[in-house]
Wavefront OBJ file of the C-alpha trace (Angstrom):
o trace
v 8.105 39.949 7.765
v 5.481 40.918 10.608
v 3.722 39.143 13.195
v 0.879 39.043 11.409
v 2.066 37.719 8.109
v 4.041 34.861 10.562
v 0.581 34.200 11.735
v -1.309 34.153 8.512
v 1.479 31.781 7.439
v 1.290 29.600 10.869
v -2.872 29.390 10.282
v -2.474 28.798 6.335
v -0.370 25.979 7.236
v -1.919 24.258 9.793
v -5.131 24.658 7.844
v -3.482 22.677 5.060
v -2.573 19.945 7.635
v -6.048 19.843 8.986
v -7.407 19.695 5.600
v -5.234 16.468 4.288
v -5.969 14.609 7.552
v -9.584 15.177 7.134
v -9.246 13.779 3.487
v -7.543 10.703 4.527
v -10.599 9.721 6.782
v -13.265 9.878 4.097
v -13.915 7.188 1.968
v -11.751 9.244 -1.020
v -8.033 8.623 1.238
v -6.160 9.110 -2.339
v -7.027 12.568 -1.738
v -5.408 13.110 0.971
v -2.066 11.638 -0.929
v -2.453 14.485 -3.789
v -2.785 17.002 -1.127
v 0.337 15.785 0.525
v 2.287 16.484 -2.556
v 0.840 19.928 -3.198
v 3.660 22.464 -3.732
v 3.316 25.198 -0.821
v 7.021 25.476 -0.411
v 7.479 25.529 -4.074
v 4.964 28.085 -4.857
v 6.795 29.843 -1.705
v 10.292 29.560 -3.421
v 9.748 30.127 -6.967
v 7.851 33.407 -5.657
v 10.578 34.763 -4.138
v 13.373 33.483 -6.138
v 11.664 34.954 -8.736
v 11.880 37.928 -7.059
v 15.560 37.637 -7.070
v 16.840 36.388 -10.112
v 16.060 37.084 -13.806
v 14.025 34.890 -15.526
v 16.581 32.851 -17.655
v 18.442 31.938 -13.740
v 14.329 31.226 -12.989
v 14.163 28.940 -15.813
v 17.519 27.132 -15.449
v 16.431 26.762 -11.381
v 12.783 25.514 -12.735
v 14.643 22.822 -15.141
v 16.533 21.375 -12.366
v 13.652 21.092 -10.122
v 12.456 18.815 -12.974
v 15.381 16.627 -12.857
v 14.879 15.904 -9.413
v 11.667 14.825 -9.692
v 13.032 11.497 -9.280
v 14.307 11.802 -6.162
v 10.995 12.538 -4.550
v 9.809 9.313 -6.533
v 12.353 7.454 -4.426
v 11.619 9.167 -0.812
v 8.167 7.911 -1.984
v 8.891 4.368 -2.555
v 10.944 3.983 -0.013
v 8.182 5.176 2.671
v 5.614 2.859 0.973
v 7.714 -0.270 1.453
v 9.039 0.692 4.486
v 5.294 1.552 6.023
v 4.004 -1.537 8.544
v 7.729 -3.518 8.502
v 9.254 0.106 11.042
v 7.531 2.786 13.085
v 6.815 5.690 11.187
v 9.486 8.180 12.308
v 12.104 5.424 10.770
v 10.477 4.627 7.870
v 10.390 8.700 7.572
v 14.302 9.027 8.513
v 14.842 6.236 6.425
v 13.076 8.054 3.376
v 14.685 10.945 3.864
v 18.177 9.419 3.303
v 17.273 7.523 0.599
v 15.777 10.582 -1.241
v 18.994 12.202 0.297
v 21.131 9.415 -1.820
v 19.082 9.846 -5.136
v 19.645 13.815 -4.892
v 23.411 13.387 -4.200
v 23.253 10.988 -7.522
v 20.921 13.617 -9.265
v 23.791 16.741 -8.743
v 26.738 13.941 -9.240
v 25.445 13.007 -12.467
v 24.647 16.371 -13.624
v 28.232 17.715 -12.886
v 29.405 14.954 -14.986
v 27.474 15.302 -17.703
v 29.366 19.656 -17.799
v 32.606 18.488 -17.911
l 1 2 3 4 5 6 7 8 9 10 11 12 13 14 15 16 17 18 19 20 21 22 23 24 25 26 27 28 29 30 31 32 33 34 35 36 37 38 39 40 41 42 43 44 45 46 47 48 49 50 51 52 53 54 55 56 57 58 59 60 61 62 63 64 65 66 67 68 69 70 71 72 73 74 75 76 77 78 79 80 81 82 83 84 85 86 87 88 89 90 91 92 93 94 95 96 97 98 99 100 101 102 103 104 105 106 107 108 109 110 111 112 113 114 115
């Protein structure tokens, strides 16, 4: 990777982040919550781990992605409660471990269900 593409990846970036917090000041703020969730770092991934690995490995990686869908559900509940009761960098830790617990019960039930 060159300095450029680092750049072009810096600017694409911070564009997005300028973008979203633009949305959420116009009178259409749900916006701004799809944008949130749109998948840069998936689209990233799946590009180059599709580089990587055949497709069948891309498929199996794709189908647990799926399964922990729920475990973005919970970072997301847990920030919505937790927004106006703690500053926002808690409420963020604290979303981060809960999604953090609903992953580790995501893998733990999925080894279980192998053996």
């Amino acid at each position: 990777m060159n300095a450029s593409e680092l750049l072009l990846r810096f600017v694409a970036g911070g564009a997005l982040i300028v973008i979203i917090t633009l949305l959420s000041k116009t009178k259409y703020p749900f916006l701004a919550g799809v944008m949130v969730l749109f998948p840069a770092v998936t689209l990233v991934g799946y590009y180059f781990l599709g580089q990587s690995v055949n497709a069948m490995q891309l498929k199996t990686i794709a189908l647990y992605s799926m399964y922990a869908l729920p475990a973005t559900f919970v970072f997301l509940l847990a920030f919505y409660f937790l927004q106006g009761k703690v500053a926002l960098i808690h409420s963020l830790v604290f979303s981060v471990i809960a999604w953090s617990l609903a992953a580790g019960i995501l893998v733990w039930v999925s080894q279980m269900g192998g053996k």
